[in-house]
BABARO-122078 format. One line per 5 residues: number of its first residue (from 1); their letters; for each residue y, z, x of C-alpha. Coordinates in Angstrom, 2 decimals. Example, Ala and Ser with C-alpha at 12.3 -4.5 7.8 and 13.67 -1.06 7.14 Angstrom:
1) AS) -4.50,7.80,12.30  -1.06,7.14,13.67;
//
This chain:
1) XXXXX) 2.62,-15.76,11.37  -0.12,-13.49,11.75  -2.65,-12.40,8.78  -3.16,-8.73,7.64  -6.70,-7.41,6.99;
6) XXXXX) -8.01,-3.86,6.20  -10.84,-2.77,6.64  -13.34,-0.82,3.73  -11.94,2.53,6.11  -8.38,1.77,6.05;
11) XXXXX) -8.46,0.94,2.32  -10.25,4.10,1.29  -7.61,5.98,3.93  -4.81,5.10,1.72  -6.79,5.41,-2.02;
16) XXXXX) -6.90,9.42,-0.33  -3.52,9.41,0.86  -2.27,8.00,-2.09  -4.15,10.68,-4.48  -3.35,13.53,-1.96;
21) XXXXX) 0.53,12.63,-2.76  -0.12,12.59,-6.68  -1.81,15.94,-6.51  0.89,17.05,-4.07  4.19,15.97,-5.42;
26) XXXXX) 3.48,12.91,-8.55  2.37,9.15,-8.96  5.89,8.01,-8.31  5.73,10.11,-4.93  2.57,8.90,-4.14;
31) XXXXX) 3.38,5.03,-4.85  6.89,5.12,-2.93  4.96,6.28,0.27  2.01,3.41,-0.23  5.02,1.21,-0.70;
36) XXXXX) 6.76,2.06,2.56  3.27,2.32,4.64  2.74,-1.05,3.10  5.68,-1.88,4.17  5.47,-0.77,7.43;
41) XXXXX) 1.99,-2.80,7.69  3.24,-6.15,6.51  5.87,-5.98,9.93  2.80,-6.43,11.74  2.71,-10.44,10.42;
46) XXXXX) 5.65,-11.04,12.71  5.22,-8.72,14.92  1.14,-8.47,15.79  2.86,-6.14,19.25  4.86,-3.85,17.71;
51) XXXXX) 2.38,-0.98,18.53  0.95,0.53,21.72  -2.23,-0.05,23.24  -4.40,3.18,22.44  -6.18,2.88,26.27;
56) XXXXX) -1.90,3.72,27.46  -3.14,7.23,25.25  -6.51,8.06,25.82  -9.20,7.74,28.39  -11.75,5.55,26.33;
61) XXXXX) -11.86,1.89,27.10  -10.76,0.20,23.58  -8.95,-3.02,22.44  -7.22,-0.45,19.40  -3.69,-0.54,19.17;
66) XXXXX) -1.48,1.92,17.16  1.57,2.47,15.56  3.33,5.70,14.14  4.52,5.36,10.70  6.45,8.45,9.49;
71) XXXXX) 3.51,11.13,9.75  0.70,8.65,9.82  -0.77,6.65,12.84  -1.95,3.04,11.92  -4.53,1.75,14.48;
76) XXXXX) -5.36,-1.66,14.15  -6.91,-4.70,16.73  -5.65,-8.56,16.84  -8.49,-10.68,16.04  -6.89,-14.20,16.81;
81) XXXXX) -4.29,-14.87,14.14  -5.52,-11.28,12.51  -4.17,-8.00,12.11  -7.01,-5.95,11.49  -6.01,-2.31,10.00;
86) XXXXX) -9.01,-0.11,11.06  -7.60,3.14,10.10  -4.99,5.26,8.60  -4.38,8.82,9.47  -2.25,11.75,9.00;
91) XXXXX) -1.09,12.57,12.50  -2.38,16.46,12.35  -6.10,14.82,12.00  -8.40,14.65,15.20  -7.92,10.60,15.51;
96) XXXXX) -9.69,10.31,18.67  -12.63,12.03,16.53  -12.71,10.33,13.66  -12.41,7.14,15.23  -14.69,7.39,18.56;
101) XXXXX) -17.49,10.59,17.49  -19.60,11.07,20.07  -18.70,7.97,22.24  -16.19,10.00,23.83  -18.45,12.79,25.18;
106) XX) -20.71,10.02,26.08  -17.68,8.21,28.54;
//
């Protein structure tokens, strides 16, 4: 069984998503979704291949993969028995951005 680990990023991503839903909707809102993206995570300690490579996406050589979760991409890499979250984004924000900055003007 493979171990989950987030990263400083991906654990300040869902602090944000998790206030956006409070201010939103309410706290029980907001804590149902972290639940199910939680939930959603945790499948990833028996199945470390349940998303897509991101290089099958875009045009910048990385090891990222991804997985869609209701409105939110996960992208995370497999570090030998790890699950590494990297980041977690609504799917309306400019991933490739966020994630890559300049490298992919530079490619």
């Amino acid at each position: 069984m493979y171990r989950i680990e987030f990263s400083p990023l991906a654990k300040d991503d869902l602090i944000r998503f998790s206030r956006y839903l409070e201010d939103e909707f309410d706290s029980e809102i907001a804590s149902a979704k972290i639940k199910k993206m939680i939930e959603h995570i945790r499948r990833f300690e028996k199945y470390p291949l349940l998303g897509r490579p991101l290089t099958n996406t875009i045009d910048i050589p990385t090891d990222y993969m991804y997985f869609v979760a209701e409105k939110n991409y996960i992208f995370y890499r497999l570090e030998k028995y790890t699950v590494y979250i990297i980041r977690v984004l609504d799917t309306r924000q400019d991933y490739i951005n966020i994630l890559f900055g300049d490298r992919k003007n530079r490619i």
